[in-house]
C-alpha positions in Angstrom: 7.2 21.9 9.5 5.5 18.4 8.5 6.8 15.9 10.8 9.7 14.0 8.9 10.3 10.2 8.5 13.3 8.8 9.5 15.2 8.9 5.7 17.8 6.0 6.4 15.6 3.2 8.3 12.6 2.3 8.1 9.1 3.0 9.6 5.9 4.1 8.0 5.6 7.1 6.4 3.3 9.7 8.1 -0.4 9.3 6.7 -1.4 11.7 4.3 -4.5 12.0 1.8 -4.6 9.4 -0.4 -7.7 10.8 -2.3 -5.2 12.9 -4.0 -4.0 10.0 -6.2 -7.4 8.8 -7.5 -6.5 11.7 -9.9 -2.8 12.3 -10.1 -1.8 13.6 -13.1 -4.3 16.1 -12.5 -3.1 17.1 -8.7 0.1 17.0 -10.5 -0.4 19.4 -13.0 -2.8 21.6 -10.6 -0.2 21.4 -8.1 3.7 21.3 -7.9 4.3 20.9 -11.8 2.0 23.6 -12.8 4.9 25.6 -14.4 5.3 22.6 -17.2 1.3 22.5 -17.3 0.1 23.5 -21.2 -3.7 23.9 -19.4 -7.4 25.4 -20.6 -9.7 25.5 -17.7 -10.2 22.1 -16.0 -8.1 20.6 -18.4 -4.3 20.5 -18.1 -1.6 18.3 -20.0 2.2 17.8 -19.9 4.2 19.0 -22.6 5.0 16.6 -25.6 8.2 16.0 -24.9 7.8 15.9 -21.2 5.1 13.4 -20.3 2.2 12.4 -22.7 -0.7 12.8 -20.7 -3.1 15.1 -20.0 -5.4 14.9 -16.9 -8.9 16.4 -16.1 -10.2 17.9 -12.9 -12.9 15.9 -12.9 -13.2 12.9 -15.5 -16.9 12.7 -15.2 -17.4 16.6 -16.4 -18.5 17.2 -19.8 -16.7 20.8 -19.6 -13.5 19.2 -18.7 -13.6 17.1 -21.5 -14.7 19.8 -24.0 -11.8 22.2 -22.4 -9.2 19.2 -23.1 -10.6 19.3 -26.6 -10.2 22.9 -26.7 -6.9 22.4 -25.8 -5.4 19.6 -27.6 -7.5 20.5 -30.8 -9.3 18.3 -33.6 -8.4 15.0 -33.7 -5.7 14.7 -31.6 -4.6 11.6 -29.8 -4.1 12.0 -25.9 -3.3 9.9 -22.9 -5.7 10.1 -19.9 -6.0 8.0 -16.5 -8.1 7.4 -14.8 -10.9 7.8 -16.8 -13.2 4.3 -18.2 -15.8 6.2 -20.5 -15.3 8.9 -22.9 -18.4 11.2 -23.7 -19.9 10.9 -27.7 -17.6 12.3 -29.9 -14.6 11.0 -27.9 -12.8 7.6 -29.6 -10.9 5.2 -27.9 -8.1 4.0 -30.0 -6.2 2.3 -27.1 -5.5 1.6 -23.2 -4.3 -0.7 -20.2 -5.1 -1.2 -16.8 -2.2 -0.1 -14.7 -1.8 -0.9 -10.5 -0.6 2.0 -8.0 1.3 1.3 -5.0 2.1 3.6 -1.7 5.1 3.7 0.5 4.1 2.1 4.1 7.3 0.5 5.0 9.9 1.2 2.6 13.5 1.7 4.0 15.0 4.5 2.1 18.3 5.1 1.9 21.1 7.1 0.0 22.8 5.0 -1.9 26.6 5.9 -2.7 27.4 5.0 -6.0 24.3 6.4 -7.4 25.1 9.8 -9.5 22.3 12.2 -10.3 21.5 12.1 -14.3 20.6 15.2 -16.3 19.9 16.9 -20.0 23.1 15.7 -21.0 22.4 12.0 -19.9 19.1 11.7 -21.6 20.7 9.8 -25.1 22.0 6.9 -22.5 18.8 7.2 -21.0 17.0 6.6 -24.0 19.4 3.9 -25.1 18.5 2.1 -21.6 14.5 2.8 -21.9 15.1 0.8 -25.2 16.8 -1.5 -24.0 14.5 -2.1 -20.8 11.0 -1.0 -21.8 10.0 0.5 -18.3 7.6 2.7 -19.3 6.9 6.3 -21.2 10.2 8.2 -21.2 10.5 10.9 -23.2 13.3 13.9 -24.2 12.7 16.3 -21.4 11.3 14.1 -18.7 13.9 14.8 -16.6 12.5 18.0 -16.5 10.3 16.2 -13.8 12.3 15.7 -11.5 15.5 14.1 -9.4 17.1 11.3 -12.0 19.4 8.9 -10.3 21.5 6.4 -12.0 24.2 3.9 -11.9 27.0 3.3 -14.3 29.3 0.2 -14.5 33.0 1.3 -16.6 31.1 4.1 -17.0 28.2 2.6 -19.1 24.7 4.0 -17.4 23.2 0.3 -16.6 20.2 1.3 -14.0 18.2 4.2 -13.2 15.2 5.3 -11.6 13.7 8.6 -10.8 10.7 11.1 -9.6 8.0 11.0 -12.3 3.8 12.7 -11.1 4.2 14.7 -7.8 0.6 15.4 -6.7 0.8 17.6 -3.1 2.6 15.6 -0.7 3.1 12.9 -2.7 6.0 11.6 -5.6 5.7 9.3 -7.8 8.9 7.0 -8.7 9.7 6.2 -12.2 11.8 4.7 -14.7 13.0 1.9 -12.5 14.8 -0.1 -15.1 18.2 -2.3 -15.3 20.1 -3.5 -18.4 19.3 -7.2 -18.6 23.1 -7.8 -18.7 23.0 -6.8 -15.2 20.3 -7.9 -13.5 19.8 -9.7 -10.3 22.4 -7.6 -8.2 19.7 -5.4 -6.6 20.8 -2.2 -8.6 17.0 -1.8 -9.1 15.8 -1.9 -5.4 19.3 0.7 -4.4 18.0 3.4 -6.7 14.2 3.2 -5.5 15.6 3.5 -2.0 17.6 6.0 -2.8 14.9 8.2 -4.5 12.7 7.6 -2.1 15.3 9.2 0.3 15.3 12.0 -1.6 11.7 12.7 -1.9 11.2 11.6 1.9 13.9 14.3 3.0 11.7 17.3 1.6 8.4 15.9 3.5 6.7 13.9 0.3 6.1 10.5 0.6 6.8 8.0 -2.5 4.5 6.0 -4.5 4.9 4.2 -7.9 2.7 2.5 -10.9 3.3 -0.4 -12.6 1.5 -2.1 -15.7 -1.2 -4.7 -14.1 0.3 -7.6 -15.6 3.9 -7.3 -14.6 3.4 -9.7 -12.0 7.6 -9.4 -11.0 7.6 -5.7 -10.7 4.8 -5.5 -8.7 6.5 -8.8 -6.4 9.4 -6.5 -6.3 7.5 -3.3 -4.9 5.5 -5.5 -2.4 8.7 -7.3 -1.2 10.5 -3.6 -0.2 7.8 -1.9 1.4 5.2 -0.6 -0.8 1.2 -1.9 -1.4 -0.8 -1.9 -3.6 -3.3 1.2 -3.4 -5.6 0.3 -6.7 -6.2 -0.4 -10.2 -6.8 2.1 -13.0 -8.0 2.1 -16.2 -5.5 4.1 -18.9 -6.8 5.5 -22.1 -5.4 6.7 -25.5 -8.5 8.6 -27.0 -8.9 11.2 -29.8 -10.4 14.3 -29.9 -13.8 15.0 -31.8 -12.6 15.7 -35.4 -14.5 19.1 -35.3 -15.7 21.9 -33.2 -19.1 21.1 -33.9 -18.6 17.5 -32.5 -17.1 18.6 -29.2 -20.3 21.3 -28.9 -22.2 17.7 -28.1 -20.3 17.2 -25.4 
């Protein structure tokens, strides 16, 4: 058995590969979520509804990409990290630069007032994305993974939950609070409380955040996480014909 962290104090999480997450929506999709993986070869994506993004095995390999084009068809639109070039055919129609961070002192801990969300949460939970703007979050993402969420009079208010979960690793996501009620640390409870979660079946947490949001990224520092590295994210679309991705 992997040798466990202490869930409810703190301590350094036992060191692992961090390779893994220079690609990890691929290890993801290679890995533990390969049920939800729609995938053709070297190319792999999550389902619409799920997760937009697809991954490659290896970004710099023309048959990945013509494999992604075989599998997302003509002229589709896609989401893709990390990757900072597209071969000829390939147009990039849009992107950001995101930050990744790794646990290395976090203190995770249940937290009691925290109840697990579900399918039949996901319209509050899409009423609070809205509202809160913390990233991609789509019908069946909680198909992902372990949702936790506070409610206040029974009104969901914060959340947070397991998002990409490359071998030994899981990433948390969806860390968001209604601006109404922010400032009371609901925020920091429900990453420490996912992060006892994923710590308690031998994975160890990490997290991304947009480049620019200087406070989230304050946030994360200030609790026990640092910053790994910066990646570039892509929206590209597909050749607009087969003839076009024989280039490749």
């Amino acid at each position: 058995m992997a040798p466990q962290t202490d869930v409810r104090g703190g301590g350094a999480p036992p060191a692992l590969d961090t390779s893994l997450l220079d690609n990890a929506v691929w290890a993801a999709l290679d890995g533990p979520h390969a049920h939800l993986a729609e995938r053709v070869g070297l190319a792999a994506r999550y389902p619409a509804d799920v997760y937009a993004f697809a991954g490659l095995a290896d970004p710099l390999d023309p048959a990945a990409w013509a494999d992604l084009h075989t599998l997302v068809g003509a002229g589709a639109v896609v989401r893709i990290k990390p990757v900072e070039q597209v071969p000829d055919g390939w147009e990039v129609v849009g992107g950001g630069v995101g930050v990744q961070l790794v646990d290395t002192a976090l203190r995770a801990e249940p937290a009691p007032e925290a109840v697990r969300l579900g399918p039949d949460d996901v319209p509050e939970i899409l009423d609070l994305v809205a509202r809160t703007r913390p990233g991609p979050f789509l019908k069946r993402t909680v198909a992902l993974g372990t949702y936790l969420g506070i409610r206040e009079r029974g009104r969901l208010i914060a959340m947070a939950g397991e998002r990409l979960r490359p071998p030994g690793w899981t990433e948390i996501s969806a860390v968001c609070t209604d601006p109404d009620h922010r400032g009371r640390g609901l925020a920091t409870r429900l990453v420490r409380a996912v992060a006892a979660g994923i710590r308690e079946r031998g994975d160890t947490p990490f997290l991304h955040a947009a480049a620019d949001n200087a406070t989230a990224i304050r946030l994360y520092e200030s609790i026990g996480f640092t910053l790994r590295r910066r990646s570039p994210i892509l929206v590209v679309r597909s050749p607009g014909t087969s003839r076009q991705a024989g280039a490749l």
